[in-house]
C-alpha positions in Angstrom: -18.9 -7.6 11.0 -19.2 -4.1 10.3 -16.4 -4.3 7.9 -17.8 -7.5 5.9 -21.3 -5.5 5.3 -19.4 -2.6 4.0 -17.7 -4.4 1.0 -20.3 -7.2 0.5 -23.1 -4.5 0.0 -21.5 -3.3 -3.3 -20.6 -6.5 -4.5 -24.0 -7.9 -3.8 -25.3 -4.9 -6.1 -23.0 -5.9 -8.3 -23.6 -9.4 -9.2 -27.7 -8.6 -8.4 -28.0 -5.8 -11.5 -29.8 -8.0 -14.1 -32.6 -9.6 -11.2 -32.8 -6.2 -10.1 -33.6 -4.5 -13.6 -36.0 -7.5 -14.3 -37.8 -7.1 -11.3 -38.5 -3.8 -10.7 -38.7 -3.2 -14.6 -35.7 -0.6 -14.5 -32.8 -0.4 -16.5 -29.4 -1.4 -16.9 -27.6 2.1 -16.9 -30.2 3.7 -14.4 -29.0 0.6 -11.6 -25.2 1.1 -12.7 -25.9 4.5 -12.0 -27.5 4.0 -8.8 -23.8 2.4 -7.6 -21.9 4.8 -9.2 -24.2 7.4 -7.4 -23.2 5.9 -4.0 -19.6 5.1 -4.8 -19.8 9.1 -5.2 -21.7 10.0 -1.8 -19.3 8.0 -0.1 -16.2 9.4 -1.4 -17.1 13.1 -1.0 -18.6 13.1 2.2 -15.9 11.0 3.9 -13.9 14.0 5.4 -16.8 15.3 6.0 -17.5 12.2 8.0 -14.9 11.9 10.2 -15.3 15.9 11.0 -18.6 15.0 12.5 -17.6 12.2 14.3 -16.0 14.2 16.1 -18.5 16.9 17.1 -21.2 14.5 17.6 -19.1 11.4 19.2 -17.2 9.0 17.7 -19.4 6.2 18.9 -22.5 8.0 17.9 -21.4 8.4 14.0 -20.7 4.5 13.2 -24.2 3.8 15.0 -25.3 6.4 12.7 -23.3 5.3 9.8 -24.6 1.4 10.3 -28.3 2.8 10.9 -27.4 4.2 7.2 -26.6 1.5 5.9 -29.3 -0.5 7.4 -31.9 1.7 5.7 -30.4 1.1 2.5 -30.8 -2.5 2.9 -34.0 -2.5 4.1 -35.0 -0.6 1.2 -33.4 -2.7 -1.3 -35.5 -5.7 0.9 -38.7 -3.7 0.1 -38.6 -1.3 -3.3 -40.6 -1.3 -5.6 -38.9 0.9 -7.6 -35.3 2.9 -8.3 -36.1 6.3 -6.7 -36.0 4.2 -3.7 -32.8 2.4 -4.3 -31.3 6.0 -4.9 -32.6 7.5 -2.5 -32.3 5.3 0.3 -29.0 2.9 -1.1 -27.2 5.4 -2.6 -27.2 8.5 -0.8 -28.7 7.7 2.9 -26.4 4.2 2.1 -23.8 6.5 1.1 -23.6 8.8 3.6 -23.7 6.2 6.2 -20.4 4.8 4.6 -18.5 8.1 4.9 -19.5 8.2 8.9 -18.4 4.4 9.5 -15.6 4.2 7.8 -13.4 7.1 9.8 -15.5 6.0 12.8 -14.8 2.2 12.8 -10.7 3.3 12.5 -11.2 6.3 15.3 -13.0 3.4 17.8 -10.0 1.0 16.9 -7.8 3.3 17.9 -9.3 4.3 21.4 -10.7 1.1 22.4 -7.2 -1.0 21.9 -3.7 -0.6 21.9 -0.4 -2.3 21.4 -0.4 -5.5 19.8 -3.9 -6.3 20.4 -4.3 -2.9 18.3 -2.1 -4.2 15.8 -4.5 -7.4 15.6 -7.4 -5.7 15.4 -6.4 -3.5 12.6 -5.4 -6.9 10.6 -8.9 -8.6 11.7 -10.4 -5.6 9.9 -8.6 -6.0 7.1 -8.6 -9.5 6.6 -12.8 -9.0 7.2 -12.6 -7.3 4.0 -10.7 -9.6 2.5 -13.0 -12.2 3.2 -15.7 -9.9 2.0 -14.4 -9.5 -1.2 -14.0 -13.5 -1.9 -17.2 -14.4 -0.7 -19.4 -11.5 -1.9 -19.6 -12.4 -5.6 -20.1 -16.2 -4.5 -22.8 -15.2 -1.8 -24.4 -12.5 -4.4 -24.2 -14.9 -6.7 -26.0 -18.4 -5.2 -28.8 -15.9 -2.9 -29.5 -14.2 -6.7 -29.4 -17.5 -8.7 -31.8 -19.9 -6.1 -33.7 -17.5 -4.2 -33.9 -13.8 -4.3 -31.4 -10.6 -4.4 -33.4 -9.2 -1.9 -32.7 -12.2 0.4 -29.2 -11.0 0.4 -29.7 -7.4 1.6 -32.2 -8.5 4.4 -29.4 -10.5 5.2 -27.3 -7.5 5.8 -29.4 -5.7 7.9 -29.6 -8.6 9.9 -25.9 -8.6 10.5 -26.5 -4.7 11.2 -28.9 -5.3 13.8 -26.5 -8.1 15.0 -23.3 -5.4 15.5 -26.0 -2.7 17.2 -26.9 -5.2 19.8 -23.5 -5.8 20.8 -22.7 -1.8 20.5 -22.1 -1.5 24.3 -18.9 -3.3 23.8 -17.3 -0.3 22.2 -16.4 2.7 24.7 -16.7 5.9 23.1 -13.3 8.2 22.2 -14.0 12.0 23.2 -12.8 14.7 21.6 -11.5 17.4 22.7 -10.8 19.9 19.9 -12.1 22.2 18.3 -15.3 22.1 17.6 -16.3 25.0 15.2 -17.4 23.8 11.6 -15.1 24.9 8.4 -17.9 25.4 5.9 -15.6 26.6 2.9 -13.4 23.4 4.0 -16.1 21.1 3.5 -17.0 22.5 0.6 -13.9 22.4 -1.0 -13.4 18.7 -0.1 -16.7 17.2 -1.1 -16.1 19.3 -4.7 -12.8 17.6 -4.5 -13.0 13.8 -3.7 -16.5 13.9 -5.6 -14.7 15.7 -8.6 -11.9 13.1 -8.8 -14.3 10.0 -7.9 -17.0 11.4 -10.8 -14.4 12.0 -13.1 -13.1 7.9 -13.0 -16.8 7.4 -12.5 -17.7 8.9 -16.0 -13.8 7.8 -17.4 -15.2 4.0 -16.7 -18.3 4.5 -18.7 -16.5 6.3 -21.6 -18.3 9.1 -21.2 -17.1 12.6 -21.8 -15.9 15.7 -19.3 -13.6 13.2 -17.8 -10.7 15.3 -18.0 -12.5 18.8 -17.0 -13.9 16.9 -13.9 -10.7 15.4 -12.9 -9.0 19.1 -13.0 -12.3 20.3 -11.2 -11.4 17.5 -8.5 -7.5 18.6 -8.2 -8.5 22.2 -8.3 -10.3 22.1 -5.3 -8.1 20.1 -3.3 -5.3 22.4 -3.9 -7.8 24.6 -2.9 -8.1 23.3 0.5 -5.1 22.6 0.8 -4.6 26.3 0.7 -7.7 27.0 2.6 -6.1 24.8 5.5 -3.1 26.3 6.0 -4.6 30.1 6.0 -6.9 28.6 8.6 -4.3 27.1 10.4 -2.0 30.3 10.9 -5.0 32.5 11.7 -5.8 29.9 14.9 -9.2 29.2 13.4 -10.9 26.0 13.1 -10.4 23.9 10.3 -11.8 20.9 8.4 -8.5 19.1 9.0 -4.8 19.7 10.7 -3.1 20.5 8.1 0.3 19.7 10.3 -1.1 15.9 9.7 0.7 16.0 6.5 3.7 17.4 7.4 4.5 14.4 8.8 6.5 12.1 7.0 5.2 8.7 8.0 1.7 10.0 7.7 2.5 10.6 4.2 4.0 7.6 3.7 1.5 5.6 5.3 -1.6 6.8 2.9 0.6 6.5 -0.1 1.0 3.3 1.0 -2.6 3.0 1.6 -3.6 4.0 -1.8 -1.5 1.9 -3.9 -2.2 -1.3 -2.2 -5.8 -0.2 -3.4 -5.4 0.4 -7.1 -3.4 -2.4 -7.3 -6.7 -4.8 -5.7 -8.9 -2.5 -7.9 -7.1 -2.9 -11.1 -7.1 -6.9 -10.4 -10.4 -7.2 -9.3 -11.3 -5.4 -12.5 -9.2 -7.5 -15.0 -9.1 -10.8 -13.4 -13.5 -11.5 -13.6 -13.4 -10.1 -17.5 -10.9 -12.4 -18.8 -12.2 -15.4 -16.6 -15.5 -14.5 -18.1 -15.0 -13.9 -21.6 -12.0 -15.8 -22.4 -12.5 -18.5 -20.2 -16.2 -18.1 -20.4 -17.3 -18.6 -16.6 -20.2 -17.9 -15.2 -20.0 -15.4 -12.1 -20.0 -18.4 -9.5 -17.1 -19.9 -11.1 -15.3 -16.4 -11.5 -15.5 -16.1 -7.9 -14.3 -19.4 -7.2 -11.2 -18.5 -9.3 -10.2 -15.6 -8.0 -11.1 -17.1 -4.1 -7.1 -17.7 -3.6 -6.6 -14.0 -3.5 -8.8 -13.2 -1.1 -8.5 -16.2 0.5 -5.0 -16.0 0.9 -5.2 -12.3 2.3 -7.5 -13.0 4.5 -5.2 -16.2 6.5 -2.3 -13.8 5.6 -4.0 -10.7 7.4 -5.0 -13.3 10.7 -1.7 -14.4 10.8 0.7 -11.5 10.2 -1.5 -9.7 12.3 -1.2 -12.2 15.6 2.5 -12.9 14.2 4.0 -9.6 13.7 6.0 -9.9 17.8 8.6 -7.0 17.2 9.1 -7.1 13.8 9.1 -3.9 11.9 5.7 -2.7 10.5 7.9 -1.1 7.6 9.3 -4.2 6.9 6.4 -6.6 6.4 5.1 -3.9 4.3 7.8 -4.0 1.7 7.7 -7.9 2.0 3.8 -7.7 1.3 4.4 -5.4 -1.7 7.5 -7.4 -3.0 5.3 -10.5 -3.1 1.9 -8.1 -4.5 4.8 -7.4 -7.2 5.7 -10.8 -7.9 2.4 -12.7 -8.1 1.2 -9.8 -11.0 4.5 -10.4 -12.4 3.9 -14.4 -12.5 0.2 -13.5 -14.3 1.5 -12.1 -17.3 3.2 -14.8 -19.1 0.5 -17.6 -17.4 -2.6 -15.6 -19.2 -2.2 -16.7 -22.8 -1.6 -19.9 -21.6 -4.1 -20.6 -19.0 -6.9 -23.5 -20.2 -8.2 -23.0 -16.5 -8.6 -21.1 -13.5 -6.4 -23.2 -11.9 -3.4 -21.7 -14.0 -4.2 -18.7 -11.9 -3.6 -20.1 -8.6 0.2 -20.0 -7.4 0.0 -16.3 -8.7 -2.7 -15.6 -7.4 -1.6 -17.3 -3.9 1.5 -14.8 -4.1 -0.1 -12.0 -4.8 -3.5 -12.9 -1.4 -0.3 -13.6 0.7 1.6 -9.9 0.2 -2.0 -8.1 0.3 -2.8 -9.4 3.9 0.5 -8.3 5.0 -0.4 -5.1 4.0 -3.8 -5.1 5.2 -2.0 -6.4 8.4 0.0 -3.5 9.3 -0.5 -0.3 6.8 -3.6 0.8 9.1 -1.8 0.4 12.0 1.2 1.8 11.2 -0.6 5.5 9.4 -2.8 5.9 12.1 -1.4 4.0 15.4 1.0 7.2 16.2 -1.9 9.8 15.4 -3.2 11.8 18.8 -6.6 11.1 20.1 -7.3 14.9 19.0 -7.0 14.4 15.5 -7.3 10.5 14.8 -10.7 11.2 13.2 -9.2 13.5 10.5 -6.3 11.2 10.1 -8.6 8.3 9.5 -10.9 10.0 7.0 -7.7 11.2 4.9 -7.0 6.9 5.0 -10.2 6.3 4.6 -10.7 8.7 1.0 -7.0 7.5 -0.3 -8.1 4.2 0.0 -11.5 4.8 -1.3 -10.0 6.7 -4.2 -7.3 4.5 -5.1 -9.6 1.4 -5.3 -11.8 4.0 -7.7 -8.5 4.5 -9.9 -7.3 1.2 -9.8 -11.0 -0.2 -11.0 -11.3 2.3 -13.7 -8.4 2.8 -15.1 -7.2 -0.9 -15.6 -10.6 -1.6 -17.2 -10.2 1.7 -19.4 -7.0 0.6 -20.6 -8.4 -3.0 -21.4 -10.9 -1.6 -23.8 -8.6 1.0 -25.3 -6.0 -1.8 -25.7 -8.8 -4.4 -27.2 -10.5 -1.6 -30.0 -6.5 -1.3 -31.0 -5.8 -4.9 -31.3 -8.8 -5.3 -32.9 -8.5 -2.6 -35.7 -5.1 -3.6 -36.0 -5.6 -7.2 -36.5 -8.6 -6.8 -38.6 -6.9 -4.2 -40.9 -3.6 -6.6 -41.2 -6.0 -9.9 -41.9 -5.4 -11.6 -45.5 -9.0 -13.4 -44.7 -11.1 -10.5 -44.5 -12.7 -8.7 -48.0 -10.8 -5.9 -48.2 -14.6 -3.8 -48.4 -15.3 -5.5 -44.8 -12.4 -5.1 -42.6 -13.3 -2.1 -41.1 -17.0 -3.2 -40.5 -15.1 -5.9 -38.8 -13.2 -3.9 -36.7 -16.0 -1.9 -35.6 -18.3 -4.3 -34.7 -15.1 -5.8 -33.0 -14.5 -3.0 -30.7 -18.4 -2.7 -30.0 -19.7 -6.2 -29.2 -16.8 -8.0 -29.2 -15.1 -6.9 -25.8 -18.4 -7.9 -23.6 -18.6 -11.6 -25.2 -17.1 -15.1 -25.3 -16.0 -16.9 -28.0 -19.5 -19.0 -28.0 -21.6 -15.9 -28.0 -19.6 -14.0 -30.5 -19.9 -17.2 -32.4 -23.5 -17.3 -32.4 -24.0 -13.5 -33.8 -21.8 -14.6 -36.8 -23.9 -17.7 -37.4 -25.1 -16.1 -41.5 -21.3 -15.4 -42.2 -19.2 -17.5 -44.1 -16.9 -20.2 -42.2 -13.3 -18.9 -43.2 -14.8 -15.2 -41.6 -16.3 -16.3 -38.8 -12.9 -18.4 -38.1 -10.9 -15.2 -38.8 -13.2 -13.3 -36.5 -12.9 -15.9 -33.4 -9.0 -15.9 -33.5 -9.1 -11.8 -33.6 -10.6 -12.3 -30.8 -9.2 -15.1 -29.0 -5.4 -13.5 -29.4 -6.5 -10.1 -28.8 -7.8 -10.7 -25.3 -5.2 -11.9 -23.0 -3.4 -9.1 -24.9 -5.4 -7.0 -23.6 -5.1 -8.6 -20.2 -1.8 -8.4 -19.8 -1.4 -4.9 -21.0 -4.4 -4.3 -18.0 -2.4 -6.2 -15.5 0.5 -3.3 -15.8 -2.0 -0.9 -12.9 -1.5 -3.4 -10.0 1.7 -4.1 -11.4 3.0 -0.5 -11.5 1.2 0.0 -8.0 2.5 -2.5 -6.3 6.3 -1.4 -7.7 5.4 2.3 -6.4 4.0 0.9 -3.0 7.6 -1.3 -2.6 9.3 1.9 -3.3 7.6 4.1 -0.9 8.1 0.9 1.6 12.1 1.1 1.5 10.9 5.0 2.5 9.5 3.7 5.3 12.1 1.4 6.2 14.2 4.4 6.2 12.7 6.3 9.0 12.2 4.9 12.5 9.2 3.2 13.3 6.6 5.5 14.4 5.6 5.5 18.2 1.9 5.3 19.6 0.3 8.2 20.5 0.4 6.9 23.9 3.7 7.2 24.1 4.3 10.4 21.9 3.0 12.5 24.8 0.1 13.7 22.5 2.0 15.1 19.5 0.5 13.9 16.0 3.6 11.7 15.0 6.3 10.2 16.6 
């Protein structure tokens, strides 16, 4: 439950910006920024996060992080205004995400084991899952017929519904160290929020994008350095640096991170061209892309009670080989598709080899992780996968666009129909308004030109798009080939044991 409130907040933000600028008179770029601002808190605090679950308790940081997150919806129940969205959402919202996530995997670990561990792991993921299909379609209908702030009261009723059941869990102690790396955390938060900025700003087209992405990779290498001095002096550090010199540990968050951009860059690509070719509305958007998520989520239940002895390395390459194939199947079906219904097999494919990854890649990074240091290990899950759904988002919409304003110039410059005098007016206008409207809308803003240009115009447009599309579709395509690849890695080495049975050591 904690899991679905986590992805369903965004997406509720998401499909709620237009109500939300209309009723509390804001704007459109100071909301997106509001989610971009919390998308940010998240990301660079989440090592952070899972340090201080460990000096404070394990148990005490998720109640903290859902208290968090319950503020944030409370707020969005009651404001009046957006310096209480960013204030409360955003950062308090924020912060509470970088405690719960490394938290929620830490309490997985010590409350279960075995194969109901294993289960557990795939019920978390496939709650996601479920998130993620139903979010848009929940956002959607509470916005549409009664209020967007019916939605987040909703969420902190769920909250208050996971607090009252909190003496279920059993708290994890920790036994480490328990000194706090200042220059550690410093380094981290200047590098996940460097990178996570950087994609931010990349998204919008704004500028700085490559000086904050170098910012971002300088000062991880930074603490990557910073760790290892720490660590051969015998002081304490933000992290064990020795987590990484394991292989499956490496292996595991690679794996991790790809599965994530290649979700991102679908869940990006997928709404635009259902949108704007196809001209749905967000309800029906949802409803189209419902077998993917769908799909993952019975996949997730099933691999996850189903797995018996089976190799998690295994059913990890299987669920990136299908991943792989279902993209593969969307690129020649998008040109072609009169429906959302064209998008189903692939899209059933694709669902299916995601919930066997959301199945067993948890399990299988941080199952063989000591008690010591299963905080750490889950944060450094935690930010891969927070930063590779930040990549895959970005960067297949950011290659859409750039690969739309080229089709466009192209296509306007190469058209016999166009006045010679007008085709790059064309273009430009093309590449500015085009992009964010259907056919019926562009249409309508052409309404005083002649037929035989507005005609030219509309098929620019029309064959330009699922162009554009398919070219998009190569970031969860090329993810899911890297994440099979780094499977047959895994497949390599023998399966990792659990900690319970590696006598305490980090990896098996």
């Amino acid at each position: 439950m904690a899991m679905f409130v986590l992805v369903v907040d965004t997406s509720l933000m998401n499909v709620s910006i237009s109500a939300v600028v209309r009723d509390l008179d804001a704007t459109v770029s100071g909301v997106q920024g509001a989610i971009a601002l919390e998308a940010l808190v998240s990301a660079a605090f989440i090592l952070i996060g899972s340090k201080v679950g460990d000096l404070i308790g394990r148990k005490r940081a998720y109640i903290l992080g859902l208290l968090g997150y319950a503020v944030g919806a409370v707020a969005m129940t009651l404001a009046q205004g957006l310096t209480a969205i960013i204030v409360f959402w955003a950062l308090v919202g924020g912060i509470g995400a970088s405690l719960l996530l490394p938290a929620m995997q830490s309490l997985i670990h010590g409350n279960f084991e075995g194969a109901a561990q294993k289960r557990v792991y795939a019920l978390v993921g496939a709650s996601a899952a479920i998130a993620a299909a139903v979010g848009p379609l929940l956002g959607g209908f509470i916005t549409t017929f009664l209020s967007w702030r019916v939605g987040f009261m909703l969420e902190a009723a769920i909250i208050a519904v996971v607090l009252s059941g909190i003496g279920l869990v059993k708290d994890v102690p920790y036994t480490g160290e328990r000194h706090v790396d200042l220059v550690g955390s410093a380094l981290s938060v200047v590098g996940m929020g460097g990178l996570v900025l950087g994609i931010l700003v990349w998204q919008e087209g704004g500028e700085s994008v490559v000086a904050l992405l170098a910012l971002g990779f300088a000062a991880l290498a930074g603490l990557a350095f910073w760790l290892r001095r720490r660590k051969r002096r015998g002081q304490a550090a933000l992290l064990d640096p020795d987590l990484f010199a394991s292989k499956p540990f490496r292996l595991g968050i690679s794996g991790q991170m790809m599965q994530q951009i290649a979700l991102g860059g679908s869940m990006i690509a997928l709404p635009i061209y259902l949108q704007m070719v196809l001209e749905y509305n967000a309800m029906q958007s949802g409803l189209s892309i419902a077998p993917l998520s769908l799909s993952m989520f019975g996949i997730a239940l099933l691999a996850g009670r189903r797995a018996g002895n089976r190799r998690p390395a295994t059913i990890i390459s299987v669920g990136f080989g299908l991943l792989l194939l279902g993209m593969l199947a969307l690129v020649p079906v998008v040109p072609r598709a009169e429906s959302g219904w064209a998008l189903l097999p692939p899209l059933l494919v694709a669902g299916s080899g995601l919930g066997m990854l959301v199945s067993q890649l948890n399990n299988y990074t941080l199952a063989p992780i000591s008690e010591e240091r299963v905080s750490e290990a889950a944060g450094v899950n935690s930010a891969a996968g927070s930063f590779g759904l930040s990549f895959g988002l970005a960067f297949s919409g950011a290659i859409m666009l750039a690969t739309l304003s080229f089709t466009f110039t192209h296509m306007a410059e190469s058209s016999t129909v166009l006045p010679a005098a007008s085709q790059q007016q064309v273009a430009t206008a093309l590449q500015e308004d085009a992009q964010v409207m259907s056919n019926t809308a562009l249409q309508q803003q052409l309404a005083e030109q002649p037929k035989q240009i507005q005609d030219e115009v509309i098929r620019i447009n029309t064959q330009a798009r699922p162009r554009a599309l398919q070219v998009a579709l190569l970031v969860p395509i090329l993810a899911a080939l890297a994440g099979l690849l780094n499977s047959f890695l895994m497949i390599r080495l023998p399966d990792p044991k659990p900690s319970s049975a590696a006598d305490g050591m980090l990896m098996g």
